[in-house]
C-alpha positions as CSV (number, residue, x, y, z in Angstrom):
1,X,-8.4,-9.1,10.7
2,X,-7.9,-7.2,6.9
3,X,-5.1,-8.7,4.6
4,X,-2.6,-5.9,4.2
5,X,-0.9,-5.7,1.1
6,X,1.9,-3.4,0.2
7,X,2.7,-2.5,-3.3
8,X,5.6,-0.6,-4.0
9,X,7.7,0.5,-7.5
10,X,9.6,3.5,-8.9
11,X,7.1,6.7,-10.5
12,X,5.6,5.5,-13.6
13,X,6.0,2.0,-13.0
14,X,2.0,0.8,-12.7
15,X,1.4,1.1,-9.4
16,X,-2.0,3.6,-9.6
17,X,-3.1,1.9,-12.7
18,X,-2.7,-1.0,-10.8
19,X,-6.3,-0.1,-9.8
20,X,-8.0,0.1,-13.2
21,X,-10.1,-2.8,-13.3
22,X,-11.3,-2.5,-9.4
23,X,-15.1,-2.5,-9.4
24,X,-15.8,1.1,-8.4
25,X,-19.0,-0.3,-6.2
26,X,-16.5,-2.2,-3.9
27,X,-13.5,0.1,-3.5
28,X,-12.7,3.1,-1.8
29,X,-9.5,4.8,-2.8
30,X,-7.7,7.3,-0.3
31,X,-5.9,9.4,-2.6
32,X,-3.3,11.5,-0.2
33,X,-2.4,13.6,-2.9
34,X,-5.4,14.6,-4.9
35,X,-4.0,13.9,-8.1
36,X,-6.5,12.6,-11.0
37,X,-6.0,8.9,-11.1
38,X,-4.7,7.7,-14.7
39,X,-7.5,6.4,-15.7
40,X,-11.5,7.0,-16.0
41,X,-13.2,5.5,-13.1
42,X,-16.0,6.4,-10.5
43,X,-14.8,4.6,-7.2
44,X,-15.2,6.2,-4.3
45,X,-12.5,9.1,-3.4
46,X,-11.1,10.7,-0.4
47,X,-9.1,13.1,-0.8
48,X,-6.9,13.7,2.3
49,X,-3.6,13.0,4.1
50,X,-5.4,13.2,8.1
51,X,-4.7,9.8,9.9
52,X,-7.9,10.9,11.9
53,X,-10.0,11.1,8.9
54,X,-8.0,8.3,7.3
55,X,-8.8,5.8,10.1
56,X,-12.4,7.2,10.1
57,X,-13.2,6.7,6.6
58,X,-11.4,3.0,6.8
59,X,-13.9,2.0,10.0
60,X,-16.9,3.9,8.7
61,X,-20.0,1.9,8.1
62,X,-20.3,2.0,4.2
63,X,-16.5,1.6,4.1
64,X,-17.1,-1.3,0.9
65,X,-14.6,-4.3,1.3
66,X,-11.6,-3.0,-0.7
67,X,-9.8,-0.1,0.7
68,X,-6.4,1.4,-1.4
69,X,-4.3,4.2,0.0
70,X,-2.5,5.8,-2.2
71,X,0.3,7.0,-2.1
72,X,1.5,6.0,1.1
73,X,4.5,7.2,1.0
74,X,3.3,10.9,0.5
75,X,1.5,10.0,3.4
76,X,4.6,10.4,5.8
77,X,6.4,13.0,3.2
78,X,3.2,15.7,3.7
79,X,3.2,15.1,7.5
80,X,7.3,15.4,7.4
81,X,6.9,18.5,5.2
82,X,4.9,20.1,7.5
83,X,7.3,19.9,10.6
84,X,9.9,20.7,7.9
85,X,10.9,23.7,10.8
86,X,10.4,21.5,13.5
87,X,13.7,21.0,15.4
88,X,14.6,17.6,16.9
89,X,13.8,14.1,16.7
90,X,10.4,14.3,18.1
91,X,8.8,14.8,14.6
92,X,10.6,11.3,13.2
93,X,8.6,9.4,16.4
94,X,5.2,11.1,16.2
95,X,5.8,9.9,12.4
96,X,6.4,6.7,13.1
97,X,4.0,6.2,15.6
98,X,1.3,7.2,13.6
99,X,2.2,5.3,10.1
100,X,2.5,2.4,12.8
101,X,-0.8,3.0,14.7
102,X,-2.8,3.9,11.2
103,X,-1.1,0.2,9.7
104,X,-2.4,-1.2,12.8
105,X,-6.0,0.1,12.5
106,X,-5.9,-1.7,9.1
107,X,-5.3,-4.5,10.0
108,X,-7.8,-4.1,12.7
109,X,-10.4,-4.6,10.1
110,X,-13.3,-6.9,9.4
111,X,-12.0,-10.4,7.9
112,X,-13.9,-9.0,4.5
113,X,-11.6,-6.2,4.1
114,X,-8.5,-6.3,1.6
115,X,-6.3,-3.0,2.3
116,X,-4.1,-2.3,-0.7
117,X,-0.7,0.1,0.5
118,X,0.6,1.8,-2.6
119,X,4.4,4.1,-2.8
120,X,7.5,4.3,-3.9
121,X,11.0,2.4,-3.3
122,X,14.2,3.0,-2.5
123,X,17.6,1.2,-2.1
124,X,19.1,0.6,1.3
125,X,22.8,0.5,2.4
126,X,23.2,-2.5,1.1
127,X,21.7,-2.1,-2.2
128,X,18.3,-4.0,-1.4
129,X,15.1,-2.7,-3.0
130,X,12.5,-2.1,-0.1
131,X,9.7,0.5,0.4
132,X,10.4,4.1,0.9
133,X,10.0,5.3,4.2
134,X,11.5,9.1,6.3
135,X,13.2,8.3,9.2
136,X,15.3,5.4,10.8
137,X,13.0,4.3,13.4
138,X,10.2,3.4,11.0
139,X,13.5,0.9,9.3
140,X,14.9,-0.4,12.6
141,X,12.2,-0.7,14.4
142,X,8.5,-1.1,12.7
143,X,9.7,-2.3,9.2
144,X,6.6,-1.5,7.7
145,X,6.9,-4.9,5.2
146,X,6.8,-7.2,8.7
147,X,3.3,-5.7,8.4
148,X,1.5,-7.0,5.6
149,X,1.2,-10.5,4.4
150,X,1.7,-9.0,1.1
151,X,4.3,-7.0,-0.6
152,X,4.2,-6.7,-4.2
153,X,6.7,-4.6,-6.3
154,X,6.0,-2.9,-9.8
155,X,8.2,-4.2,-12.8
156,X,8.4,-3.1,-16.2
157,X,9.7,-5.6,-18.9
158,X,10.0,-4.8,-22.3
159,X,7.4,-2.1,-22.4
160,X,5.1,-4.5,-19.8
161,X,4.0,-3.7,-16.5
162,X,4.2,-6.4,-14.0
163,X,3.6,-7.1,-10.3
164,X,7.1,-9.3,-8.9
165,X,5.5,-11.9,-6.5
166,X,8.6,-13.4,-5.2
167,X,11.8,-12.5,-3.5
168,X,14.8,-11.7,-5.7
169,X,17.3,-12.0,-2.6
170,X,17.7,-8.2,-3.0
171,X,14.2,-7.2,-2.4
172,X,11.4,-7.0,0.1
173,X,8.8,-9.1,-1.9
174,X,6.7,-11.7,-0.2
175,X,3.4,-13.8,-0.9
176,X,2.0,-17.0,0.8
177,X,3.1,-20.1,-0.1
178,X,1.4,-21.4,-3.2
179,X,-0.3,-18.5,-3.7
180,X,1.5,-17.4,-6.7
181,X,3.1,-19.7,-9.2
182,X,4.6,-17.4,-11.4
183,X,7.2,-15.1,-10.5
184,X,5.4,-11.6,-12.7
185,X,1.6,-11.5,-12.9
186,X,-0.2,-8.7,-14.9
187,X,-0.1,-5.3,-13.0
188,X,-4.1,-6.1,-12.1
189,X,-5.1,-5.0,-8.4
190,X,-8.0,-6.7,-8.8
191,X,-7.1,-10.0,-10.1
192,X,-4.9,-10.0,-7.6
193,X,-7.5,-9.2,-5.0
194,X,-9.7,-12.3,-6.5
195,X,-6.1,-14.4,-5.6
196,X,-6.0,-12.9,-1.9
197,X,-9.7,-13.6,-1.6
198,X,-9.8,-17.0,-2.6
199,X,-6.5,-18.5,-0.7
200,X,-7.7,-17.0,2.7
201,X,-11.1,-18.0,1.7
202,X,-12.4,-15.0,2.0
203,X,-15.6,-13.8,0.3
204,X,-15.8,-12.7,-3.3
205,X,-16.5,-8.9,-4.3
């Protein structure tokens, strides 16, 4: 079974730079929507927003041992953008049961595999932070968060980018116990992946 972590943060608040430091000979990167990542590096690259070509790269052979989707919100706005003339509900369940099933084929990986879920937020009815998702029964019924063992939200303090590690009481943030002792860590993917790595006792990349 993969760790799942899901990152999440307003535009332009770290999240794909997040990645910068990821040795390029151990990551893949799905990149939904083919824009250049903000920074020079040559890690692998698909470029698509197919679950069925998603959830065959993920299981392929040379898939290496970190996988990042990004953005995965865009993910569920492209497929909602093409039903866009679609009427009914029937478009909001094949959604959901597709971000579900995909989620669950991650975390059908190999215990080597760290999958890293990048996209935006958005405030609830009650004000709480939480990841951006299309459609109520991906909220009421999946919550997407109850999927991961990590979720990790982007923070910028005075002109720093952070990752939040803990729970504010209005968020969706959670880590392990102990895993983290402070409550912002450096907007690093990959020290972060060396953290994962070494409390599940995983092996190093």
């Amino acid at each position: 079974m993969a760790i799942l972590t899901l990152v999440y943060g307003q535009s332009g608040t770290g999240k794909s730079t997040s990645l910068r430091n990821l040795p390029h000979d151990k990551t893949a990167v799905i990149n939904v929507s083919g824009k250049p990542l903000p920074f020079r590096n040559p890690m692998k690259t698909a470029k698509t927003d197919d679950y069925a070509k998603i959830t065959a790269f993920i299981h392929g052979e040379d898939a290496p041992p970190i996988i990042v989707i990004d953005d995965f919100t865009y993910l569920m706005t492209d497929e909602f953008m093409r039903n866009a003339k679609v009427q009914g509900y029937q478009k909001f369940t094949d959604l959901a049961l597709n971000v579900f099933n995909l989620m669950k084929e991650c975390i059908a990986l190999p215990d080597d595999k760290t999958v890293y879920l990048l996209g935006h937020s958005e405030l609830d009815a009650n004000g709480n932070e939480k990841f951006k998702t299309i459609g109520k029964l991906l909220d009421e019924k999946v919550t997407l968060e109850g999927l991961c063992t990590n979720v990790l939200k982007t923070v910028v303090k005075d002109g720093k980018y952070y990752f939040s590690t803990h729970n504010s009481g209005m968020d969706t943030v959670k880590t392990p116990m102990a895993m983290f002792e402070e409550d912002y860590i450096d907007n690093d993917l990959y020290e972060v992946d060396k953290i994962i790595r070494a409390y599940w006792m995983m092996p190093e990349v």
